[in-house]
C-alpha positions, 0 to 999 in steps of 0.5 A, a space after each residue: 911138686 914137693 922141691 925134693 931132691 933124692 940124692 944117689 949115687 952112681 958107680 961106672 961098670 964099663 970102660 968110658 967108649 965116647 967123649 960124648 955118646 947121643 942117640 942110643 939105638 939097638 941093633 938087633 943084628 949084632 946085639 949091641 947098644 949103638 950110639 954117635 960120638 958126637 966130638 970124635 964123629 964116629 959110631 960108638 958101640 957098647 957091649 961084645 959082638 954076637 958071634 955069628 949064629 948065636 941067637 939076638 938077646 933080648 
């Protein structure tokens, strides 16, 4: 290794949804990210509801 360090940096798009966000899954079914507050202890969803019917994006 060379001991590089590339420096960027980072710009937030999205309002915060957890205090501590773990173990990002995808639900298909509702075409969300979904992921644990691990400090609030609860699901922390990203991103808009599919409407019922819409076909799951990919």
């Amino acid at each position: 290794m060379s001991g590089t360090i590339a420096e960027i940096e980072a710009e937030q798009v999205t309002p915060a949804v957890a205090e501590h966000g773990e173990g990002p899954v995808w639900d298909a079914r509702s075409g969300r990210q979904l992921s644990v507050d691990m400090h609030r202890g609860r699901p922390a969803p990203r991103g808009p509801r599919r409407q019922p019917g819409a076909p799951a994006r990919r």
